[in-house]
VEXVO-166000 format. One line per 10 residues: number of its first residue (from 1); for each residue x negated, y negated, z negated of N, C-alpha, C. Coordinates in Angstrom, 3 decimals, padded with zeros to 6 digits, always signed. Atoms other than C-alpha are relative to their C-alpha. Example, Ala and Ser with C-alpha at 12.3 -4.5 7.8 and 13.67 -1.06 7.14 Angstrom:
1 = -000.890/+001.190/+000.000/-012.300/+004.500/-007.800/-000.900/-001.200/+000.000 | +000.820/+001.190/+000.060/-013.670/+001.060/-007.140/+000.770/-001.090/-000.730
% end
This chain:
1 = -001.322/+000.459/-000.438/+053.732/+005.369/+048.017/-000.156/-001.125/+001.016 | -000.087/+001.268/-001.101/+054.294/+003.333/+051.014/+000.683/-001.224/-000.310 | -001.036/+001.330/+000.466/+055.443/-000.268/+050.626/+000.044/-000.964/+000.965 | -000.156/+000.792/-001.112/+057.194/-002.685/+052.703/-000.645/-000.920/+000.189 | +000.498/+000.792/-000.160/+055.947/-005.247/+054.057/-000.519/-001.457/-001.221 | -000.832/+001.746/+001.186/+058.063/-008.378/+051.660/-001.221/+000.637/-000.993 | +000.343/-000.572/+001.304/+056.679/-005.646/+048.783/-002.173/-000.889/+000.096 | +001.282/-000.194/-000.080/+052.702/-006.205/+050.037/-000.203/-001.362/-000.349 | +000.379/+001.214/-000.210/+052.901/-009.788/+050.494/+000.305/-000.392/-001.536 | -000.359/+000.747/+001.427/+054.910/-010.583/+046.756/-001.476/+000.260/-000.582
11 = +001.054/-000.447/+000.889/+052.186/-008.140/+045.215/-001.488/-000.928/-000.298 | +001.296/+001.203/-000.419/+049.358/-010.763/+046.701/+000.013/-001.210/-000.993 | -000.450/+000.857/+000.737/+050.822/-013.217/+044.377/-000.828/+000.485/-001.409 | -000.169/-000.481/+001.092/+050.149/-010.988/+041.287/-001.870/+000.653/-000.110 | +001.254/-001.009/+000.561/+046.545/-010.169/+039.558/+000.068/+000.911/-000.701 | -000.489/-001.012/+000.631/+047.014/-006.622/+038.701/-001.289/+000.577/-001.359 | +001.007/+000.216/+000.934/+043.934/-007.115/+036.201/+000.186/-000.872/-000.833 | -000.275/+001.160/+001.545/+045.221/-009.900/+034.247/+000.604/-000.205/-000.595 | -001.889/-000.066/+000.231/+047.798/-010.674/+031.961/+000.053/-000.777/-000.346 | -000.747/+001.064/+000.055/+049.688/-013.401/+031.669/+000.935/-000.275/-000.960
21 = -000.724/+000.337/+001.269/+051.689/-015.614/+029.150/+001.796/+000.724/+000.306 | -001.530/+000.088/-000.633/+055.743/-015.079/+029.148/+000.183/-000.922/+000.724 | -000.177/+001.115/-000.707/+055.956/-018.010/+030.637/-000.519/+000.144/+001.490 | +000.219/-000.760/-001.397/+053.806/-017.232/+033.615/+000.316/+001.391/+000.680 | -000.409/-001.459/-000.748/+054.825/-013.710/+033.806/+001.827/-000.164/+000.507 | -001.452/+000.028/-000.357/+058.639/-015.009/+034.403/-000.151/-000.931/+001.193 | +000.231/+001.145/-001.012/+057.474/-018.072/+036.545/-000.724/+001.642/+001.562 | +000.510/-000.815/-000.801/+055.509/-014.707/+038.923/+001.630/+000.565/+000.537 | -001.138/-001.101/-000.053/+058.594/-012.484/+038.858/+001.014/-000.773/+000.535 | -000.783/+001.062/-000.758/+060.741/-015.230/+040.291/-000.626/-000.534/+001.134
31 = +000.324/+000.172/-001.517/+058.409/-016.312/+043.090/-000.468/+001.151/+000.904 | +000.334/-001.092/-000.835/+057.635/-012.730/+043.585/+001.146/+000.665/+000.664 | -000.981/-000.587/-000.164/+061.073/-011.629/+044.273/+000.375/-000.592/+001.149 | -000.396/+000.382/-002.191/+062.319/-011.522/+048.199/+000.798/+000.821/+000.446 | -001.128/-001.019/-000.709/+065.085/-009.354/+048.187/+001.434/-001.227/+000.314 | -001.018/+000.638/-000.305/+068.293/-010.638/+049.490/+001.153/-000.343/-000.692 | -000.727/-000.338/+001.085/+070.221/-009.984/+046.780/-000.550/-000.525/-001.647 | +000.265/+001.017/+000.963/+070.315/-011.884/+042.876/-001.002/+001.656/-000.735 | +000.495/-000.928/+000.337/+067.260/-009.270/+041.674/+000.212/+000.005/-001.413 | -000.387/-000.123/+001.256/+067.960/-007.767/+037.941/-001.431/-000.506/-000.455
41 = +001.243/+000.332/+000.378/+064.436/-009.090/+035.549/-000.112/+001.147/-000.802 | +000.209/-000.989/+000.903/+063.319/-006.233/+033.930/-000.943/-000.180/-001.356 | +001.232/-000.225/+000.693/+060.917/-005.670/+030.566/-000.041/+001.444/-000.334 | +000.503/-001.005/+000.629/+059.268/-002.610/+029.976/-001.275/+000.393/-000.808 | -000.030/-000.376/+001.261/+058.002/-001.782/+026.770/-001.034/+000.722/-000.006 | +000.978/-001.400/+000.562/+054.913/+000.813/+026.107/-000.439/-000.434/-001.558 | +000.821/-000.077/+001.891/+054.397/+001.445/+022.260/-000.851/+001.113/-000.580 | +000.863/-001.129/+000.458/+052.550/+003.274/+020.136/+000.740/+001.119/-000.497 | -000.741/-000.877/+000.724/+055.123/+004.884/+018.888/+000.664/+001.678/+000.655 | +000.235/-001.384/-000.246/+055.803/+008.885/+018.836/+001.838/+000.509/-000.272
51 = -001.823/-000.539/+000.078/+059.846/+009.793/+019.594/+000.356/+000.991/-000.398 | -000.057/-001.602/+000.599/+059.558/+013.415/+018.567/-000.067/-000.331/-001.201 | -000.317/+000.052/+001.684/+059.771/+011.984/+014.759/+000.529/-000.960/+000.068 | -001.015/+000.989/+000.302/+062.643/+010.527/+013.656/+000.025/-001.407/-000.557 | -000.023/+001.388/+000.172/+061.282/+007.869/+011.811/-001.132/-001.120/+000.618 | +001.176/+001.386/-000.867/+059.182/+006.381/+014.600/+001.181/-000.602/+001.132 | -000.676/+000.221/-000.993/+062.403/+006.051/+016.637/+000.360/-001.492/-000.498 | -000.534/+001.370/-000.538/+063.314/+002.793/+017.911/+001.680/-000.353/+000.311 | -001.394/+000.282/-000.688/+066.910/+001.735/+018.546/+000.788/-001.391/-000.226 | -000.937/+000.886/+000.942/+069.114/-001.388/+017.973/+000.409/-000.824/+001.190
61 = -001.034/+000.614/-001.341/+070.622/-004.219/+020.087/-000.065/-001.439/-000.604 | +000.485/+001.220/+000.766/+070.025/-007.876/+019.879/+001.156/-001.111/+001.696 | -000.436/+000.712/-001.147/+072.222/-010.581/+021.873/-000.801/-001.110/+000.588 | +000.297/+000.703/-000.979/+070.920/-012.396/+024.629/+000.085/-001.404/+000.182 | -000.398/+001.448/+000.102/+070.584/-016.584/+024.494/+000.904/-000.267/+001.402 | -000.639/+000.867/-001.265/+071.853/-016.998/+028.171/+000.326/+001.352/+000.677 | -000.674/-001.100/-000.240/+073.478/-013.369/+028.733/-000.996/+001.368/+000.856 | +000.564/-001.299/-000.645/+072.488/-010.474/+031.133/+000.017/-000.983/+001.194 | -000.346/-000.112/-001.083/+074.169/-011.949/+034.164/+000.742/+000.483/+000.533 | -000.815/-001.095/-000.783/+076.059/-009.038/+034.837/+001.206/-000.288/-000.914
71 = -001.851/-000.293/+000.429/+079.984/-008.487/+034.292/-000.008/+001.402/-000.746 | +000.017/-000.718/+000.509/+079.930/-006.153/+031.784/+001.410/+000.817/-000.514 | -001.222/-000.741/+000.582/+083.028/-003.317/+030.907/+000.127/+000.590/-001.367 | -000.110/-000.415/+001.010/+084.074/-002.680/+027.805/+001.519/+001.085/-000.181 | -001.115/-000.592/+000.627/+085.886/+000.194/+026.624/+000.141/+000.620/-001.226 | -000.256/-000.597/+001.063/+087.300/+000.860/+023.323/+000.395/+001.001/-000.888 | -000.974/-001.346/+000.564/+088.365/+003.839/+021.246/+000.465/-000.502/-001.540 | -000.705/+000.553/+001.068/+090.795/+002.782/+018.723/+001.487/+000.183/-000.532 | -001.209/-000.036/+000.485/+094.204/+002.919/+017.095/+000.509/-000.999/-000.764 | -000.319/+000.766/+000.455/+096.778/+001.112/+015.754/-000.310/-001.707/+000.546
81 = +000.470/+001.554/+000.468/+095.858/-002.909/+014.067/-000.759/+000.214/+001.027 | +001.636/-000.274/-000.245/+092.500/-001.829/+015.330/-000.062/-000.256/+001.743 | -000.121/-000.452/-001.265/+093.790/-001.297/+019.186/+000.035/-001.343/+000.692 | -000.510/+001.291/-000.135/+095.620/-004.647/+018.754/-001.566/-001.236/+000.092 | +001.111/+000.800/-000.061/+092.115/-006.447/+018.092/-001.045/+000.105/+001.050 | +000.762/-000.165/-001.504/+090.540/-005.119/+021.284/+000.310/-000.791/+000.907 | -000.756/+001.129/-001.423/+092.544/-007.809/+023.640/-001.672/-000.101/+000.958 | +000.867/+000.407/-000.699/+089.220/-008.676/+024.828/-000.645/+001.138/+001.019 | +000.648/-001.444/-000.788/+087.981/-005.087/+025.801/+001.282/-000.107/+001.946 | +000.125/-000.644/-001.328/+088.232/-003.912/+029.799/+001.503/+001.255/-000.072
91 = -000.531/-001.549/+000.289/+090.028/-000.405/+028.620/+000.300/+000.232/-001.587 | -000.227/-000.439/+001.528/+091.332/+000.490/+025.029/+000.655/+001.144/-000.046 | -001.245/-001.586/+000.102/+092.934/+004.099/+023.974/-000.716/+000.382/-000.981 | +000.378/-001.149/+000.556/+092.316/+007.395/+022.255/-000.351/+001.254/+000.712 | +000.217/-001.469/-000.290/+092.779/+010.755/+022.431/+000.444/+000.585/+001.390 | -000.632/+000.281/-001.485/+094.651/+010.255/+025.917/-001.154/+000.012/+000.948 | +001.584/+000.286/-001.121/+091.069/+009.106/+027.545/-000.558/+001.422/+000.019 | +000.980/-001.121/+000.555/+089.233/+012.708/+026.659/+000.187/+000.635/+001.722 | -000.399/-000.671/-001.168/+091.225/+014.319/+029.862/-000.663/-000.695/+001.090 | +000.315/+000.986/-000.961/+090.395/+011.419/+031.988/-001.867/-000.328/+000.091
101 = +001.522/+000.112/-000.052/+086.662/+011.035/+031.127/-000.816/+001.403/+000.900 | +000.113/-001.555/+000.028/+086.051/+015.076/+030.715/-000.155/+000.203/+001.230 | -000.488/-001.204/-000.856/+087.737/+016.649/+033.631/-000.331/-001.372/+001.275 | -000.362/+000.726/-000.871/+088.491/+013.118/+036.195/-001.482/-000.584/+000.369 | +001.431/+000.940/-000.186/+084.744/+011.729/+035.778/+000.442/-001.427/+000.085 | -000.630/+001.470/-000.050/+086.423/+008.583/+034.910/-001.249/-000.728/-000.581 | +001.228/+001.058/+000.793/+083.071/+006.010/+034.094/+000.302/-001.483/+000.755 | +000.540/+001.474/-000.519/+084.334/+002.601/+035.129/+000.142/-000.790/-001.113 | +000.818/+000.858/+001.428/+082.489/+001.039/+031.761/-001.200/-000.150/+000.202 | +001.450/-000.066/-000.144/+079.589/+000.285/+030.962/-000.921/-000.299/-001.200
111 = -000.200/-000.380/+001.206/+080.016/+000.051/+027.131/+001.111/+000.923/-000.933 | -000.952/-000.658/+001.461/+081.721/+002.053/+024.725/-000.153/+000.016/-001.165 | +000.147/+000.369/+001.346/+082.342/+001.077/+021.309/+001.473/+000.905/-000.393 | -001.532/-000.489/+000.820/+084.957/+002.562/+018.621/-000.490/+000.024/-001.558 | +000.456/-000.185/+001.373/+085.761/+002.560/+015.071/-000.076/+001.371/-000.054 | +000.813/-001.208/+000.968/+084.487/+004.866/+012.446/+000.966/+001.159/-000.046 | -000.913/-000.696/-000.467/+087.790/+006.677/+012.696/+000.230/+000.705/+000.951 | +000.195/-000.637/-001.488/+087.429/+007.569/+016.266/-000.836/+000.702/+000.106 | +001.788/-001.051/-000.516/+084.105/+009.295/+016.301/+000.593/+000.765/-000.017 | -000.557/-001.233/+000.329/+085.891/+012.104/+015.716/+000.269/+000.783/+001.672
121 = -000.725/-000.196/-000.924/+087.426/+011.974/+018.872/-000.931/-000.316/+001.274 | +001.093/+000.042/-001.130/+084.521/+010.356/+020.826/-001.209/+000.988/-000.181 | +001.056/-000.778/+000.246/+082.307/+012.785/+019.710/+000.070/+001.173/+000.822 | -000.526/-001.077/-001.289/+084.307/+015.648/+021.963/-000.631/-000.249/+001.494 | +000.578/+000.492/-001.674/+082.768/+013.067/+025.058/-001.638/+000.077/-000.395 | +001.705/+000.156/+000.058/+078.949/+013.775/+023.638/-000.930/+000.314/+001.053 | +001.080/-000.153/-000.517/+077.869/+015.660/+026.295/-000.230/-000.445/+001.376 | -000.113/+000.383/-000.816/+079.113/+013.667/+028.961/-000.240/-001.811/-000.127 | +000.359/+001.282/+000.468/+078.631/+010.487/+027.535/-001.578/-000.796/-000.785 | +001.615/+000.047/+000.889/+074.917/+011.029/+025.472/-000.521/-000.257/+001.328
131 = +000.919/+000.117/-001.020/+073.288/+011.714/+029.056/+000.043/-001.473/+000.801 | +000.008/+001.462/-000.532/+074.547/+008.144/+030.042/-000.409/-001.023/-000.694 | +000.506/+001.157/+001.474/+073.277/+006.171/+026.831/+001.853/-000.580/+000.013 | -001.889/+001.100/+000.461/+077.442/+005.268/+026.354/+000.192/+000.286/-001.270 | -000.358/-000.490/+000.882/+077.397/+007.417/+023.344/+000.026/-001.108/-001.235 | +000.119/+000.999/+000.601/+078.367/+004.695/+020.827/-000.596/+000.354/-001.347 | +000.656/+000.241/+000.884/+076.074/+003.864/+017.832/+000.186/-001.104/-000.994 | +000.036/+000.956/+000.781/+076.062/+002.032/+014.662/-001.258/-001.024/+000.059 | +001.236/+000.547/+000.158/+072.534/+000.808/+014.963/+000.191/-000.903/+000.928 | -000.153/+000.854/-001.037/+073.753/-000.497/+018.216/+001.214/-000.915/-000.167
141 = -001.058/+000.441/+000.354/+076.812/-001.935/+016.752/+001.278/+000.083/+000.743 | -000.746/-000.238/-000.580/+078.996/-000.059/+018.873/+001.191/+001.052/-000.898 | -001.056/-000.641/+000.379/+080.601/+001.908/+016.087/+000.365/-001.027/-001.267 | -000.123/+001.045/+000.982/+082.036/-000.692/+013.821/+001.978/-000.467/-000.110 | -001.435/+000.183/-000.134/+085.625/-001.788/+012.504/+000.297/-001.655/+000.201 | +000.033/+002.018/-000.675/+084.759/-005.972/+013.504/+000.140/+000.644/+001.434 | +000.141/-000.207/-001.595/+085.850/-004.728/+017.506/+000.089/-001.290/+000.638 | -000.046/+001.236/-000.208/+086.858/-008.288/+018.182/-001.825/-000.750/+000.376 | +001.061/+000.599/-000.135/+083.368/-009.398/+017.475/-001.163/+001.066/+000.614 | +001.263/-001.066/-000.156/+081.448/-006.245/+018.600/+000.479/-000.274/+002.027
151 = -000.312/+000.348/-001.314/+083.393/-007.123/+022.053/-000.346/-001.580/+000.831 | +000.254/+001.302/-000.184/+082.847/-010.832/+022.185/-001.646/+000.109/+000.385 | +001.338/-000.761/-000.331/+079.112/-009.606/+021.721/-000.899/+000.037/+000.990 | +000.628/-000.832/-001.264/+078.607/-007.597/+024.352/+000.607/-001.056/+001.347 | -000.200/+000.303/-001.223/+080.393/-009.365/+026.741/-000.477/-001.700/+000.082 | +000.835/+001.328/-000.248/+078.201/-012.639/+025.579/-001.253/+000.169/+000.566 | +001.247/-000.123/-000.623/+075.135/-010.407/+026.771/-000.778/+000.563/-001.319 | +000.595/-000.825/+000.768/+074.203/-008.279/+024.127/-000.289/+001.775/+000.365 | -000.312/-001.007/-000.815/+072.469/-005.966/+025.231/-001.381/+001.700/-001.052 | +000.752/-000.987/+001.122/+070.817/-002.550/+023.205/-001.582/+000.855/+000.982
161 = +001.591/+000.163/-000.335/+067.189/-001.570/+023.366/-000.092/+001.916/-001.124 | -000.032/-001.112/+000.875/+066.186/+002.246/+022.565/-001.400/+000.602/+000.507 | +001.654/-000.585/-000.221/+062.187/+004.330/+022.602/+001.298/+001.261/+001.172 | -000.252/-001.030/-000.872/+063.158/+006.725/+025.696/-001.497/+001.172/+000.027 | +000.642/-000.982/+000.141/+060.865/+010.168/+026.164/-001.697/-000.379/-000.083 | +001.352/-000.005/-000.076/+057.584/+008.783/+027.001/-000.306/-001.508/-000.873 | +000.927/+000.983/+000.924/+057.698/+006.141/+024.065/+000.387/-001.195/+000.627 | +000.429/+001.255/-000.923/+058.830/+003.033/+026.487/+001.564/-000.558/-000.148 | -001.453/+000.629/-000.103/+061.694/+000.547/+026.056/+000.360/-001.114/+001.166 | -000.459/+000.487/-001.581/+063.445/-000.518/+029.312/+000.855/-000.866/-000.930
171 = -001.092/+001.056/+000.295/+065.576/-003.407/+028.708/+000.088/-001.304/+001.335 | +000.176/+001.173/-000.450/+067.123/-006.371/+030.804/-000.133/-001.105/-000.534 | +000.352/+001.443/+000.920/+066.178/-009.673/+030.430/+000.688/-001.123/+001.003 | -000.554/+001.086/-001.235/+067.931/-011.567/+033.588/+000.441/+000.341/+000.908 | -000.133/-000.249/-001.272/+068.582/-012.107/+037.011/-001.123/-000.995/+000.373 | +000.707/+000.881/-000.628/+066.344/-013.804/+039.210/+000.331/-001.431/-000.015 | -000.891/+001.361/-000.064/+068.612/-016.855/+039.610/-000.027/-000.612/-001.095 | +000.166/+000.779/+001.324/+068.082/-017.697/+035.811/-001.568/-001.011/+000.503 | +001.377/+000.909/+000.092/+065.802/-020.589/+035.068/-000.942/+001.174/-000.720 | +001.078/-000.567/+000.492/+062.261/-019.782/+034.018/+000.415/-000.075/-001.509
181 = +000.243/+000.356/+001.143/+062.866/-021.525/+030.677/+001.380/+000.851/-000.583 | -000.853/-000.831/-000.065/+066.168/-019.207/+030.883/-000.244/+001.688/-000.643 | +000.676/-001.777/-000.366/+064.202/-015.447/+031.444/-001.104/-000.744/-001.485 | +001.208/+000.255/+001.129/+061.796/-017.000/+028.767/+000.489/+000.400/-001.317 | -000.797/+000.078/+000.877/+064.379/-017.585/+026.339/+000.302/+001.524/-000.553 | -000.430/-001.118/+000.291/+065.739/-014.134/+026.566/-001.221/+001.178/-000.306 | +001.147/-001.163/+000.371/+062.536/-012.235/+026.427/-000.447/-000.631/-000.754 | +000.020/+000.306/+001.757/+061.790/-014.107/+023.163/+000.826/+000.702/-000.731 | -001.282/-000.316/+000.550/+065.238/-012.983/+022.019/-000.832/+001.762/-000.125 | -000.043/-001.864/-000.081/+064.365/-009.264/+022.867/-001.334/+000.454/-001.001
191 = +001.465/-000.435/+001.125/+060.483/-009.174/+021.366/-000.069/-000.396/-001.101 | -000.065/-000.023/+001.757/+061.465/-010.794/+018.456/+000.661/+001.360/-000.883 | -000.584/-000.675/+000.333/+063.782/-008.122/+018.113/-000.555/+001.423/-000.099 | +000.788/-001.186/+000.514/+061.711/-005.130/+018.562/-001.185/+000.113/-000.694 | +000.980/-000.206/+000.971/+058.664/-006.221/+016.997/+000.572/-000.075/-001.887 | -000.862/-000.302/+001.467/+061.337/-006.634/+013.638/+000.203/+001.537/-000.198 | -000.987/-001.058/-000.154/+062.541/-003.384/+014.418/-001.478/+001.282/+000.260 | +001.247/-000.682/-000.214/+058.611/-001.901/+014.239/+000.386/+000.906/-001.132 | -000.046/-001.335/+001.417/+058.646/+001.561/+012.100/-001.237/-000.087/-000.690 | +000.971/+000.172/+001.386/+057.148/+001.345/+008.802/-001.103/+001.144/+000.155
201 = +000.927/-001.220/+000.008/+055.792/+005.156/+009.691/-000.999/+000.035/+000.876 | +000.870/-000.253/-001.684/+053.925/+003.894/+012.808/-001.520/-000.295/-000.809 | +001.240/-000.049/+000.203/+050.215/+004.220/+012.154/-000.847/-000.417/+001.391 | +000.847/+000.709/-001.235/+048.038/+002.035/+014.453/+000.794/-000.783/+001.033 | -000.723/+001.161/-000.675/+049.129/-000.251/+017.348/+001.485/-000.324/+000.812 | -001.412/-000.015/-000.225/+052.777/-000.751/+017.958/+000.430/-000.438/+001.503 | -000.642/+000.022/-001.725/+053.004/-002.815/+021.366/-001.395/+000.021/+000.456 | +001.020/-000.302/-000.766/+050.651/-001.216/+023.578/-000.267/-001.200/+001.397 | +000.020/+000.987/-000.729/+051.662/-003.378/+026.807/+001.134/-000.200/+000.580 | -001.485/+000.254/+000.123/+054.500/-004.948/+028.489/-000.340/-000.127/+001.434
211 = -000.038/+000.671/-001.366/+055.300/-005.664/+032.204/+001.395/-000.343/+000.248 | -001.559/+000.718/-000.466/+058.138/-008.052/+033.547/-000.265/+000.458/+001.530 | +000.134/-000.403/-001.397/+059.071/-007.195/+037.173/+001.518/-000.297/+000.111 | -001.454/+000.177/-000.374/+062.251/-007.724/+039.438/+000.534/+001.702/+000.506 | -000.654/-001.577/-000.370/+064.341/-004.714/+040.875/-001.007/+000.260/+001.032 | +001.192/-000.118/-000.846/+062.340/-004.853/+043.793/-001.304/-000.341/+000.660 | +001.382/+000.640/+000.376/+059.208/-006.827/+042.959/-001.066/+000.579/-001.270 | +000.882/-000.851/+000.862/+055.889/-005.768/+041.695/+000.151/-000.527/-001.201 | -000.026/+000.637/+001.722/+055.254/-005.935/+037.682/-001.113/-001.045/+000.028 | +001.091/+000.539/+000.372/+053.618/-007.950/+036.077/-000.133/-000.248/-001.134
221 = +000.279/-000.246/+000.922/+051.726/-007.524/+033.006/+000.048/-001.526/-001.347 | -000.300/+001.311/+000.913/+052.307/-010.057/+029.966/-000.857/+000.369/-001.044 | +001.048/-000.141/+000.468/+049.539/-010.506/+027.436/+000.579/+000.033/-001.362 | -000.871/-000.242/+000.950/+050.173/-008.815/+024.211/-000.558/-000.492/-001.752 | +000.515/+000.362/+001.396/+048.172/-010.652/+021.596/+000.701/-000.280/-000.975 | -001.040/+000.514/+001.233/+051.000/-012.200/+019.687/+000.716/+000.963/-000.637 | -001.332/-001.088/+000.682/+053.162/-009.295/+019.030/-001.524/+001.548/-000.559 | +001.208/-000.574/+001.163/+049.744/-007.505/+017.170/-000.102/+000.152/-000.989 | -000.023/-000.009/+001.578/+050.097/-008.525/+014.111/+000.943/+000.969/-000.486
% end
């Protein structure tokens, strides 16, 4: 792959042989970043773990000390009391939305939560909604009858963490513009949360390796001794 110029020069910064604490791998990823624009901080994840059995799967959702960054949409599926306690949500309805999702390609969200009541009804949006990760989950605490607090939540920067096909959990952890001791904070928040969230069925080493990187800055590898045990 060809790479620009900015890309050659950040990479120079980065020993692609060594790995580095959190601390230095967030302090890199911030002086490596040279786009013009506030770059998203990424972590990605390689485990040991095997997604084709159910109980090696990974999933859950952990909030964020100093948020995402981003303006996040919330939309609810709800009735009634229940509709009334959404004030905070973006979008609230029912069975009214199905036409509008379905047929209109209506996606301006970027969560969806509903109570336990609703599945019923969000479950009709599975196959348009699974391929986007919107499909709401309990594990993720998106199907729950606290909406008030499952909205407050998310829109404090809670953000959900799941094993995708080849075993690897993408998650954000920032923007560039966060302090170091900021991006630090939050990728504590997140690895505490998946090394809790390790399957009892996993046999042998759980976090294989990790790399922080910006949207358009190289990775860089973070050293995985601590999260071993």
């Amino acid at each position: 792959m060809k790479r620009g110029k900015k890309y050659v020069e950040a990479a120079k910064l980065v020993d692609r042989t060594a790995t580095y604490s959190a601390e230095e791998a967030v302090a890199l990823v911030k002086k490596a970043s040279t786009a013009k624009f506030d770059e998203t901080v990424e972590a990605h994840i390689r485990t040991g773990c095997d997604g084709r059995h159910a109980e090696q799967q990974i999933r859950g959702a952990v909030v964020l000390p100093h948020g995402t960054g981003k303006t996040v949409r919330v939309l609810v599926f709800a009735k009634g009391a229940k509709a009334a306690e959404a004030a905070g949500a973006d979008f609230v309805g029912g069975e009214e939305l199905i036409p509008k999702i379905q047929n209109e390609g209506w996606f301006d969200f970027d969560v969806v939560v509903a109570t336990p009541d609703m599945m019923g009804v969000v479950g009709r949006l599975g196959r348009v909604l699974g391929p986007k990760g919107l499909m709401p989950n309990p594990k993720a605490g998106t199907v729950t009858m606290d909406v008030t607090k499952a909205i407050a939540d998310i829109k404090a920067g809670k953000i959900e963490y799941r094993l995708d096909k080849t075993n690897i959990v993408h998650v954000t952890v920032g923007k560039v513009s966060f302090t170091e001791e900021m991006l630090a904070d939050n990728f504590k928040a997140i690895m505490d949360a998946i090394v809790k969230a390790k399957p009892s069925a996993l046999k042998g080493q759980y976090i294989k390796n990790i790399t922080l990187t910006s949207t358009m800055g190289p990775g860089v590898k973070v050293d995985t001794t601590k999260y071993l045990a």
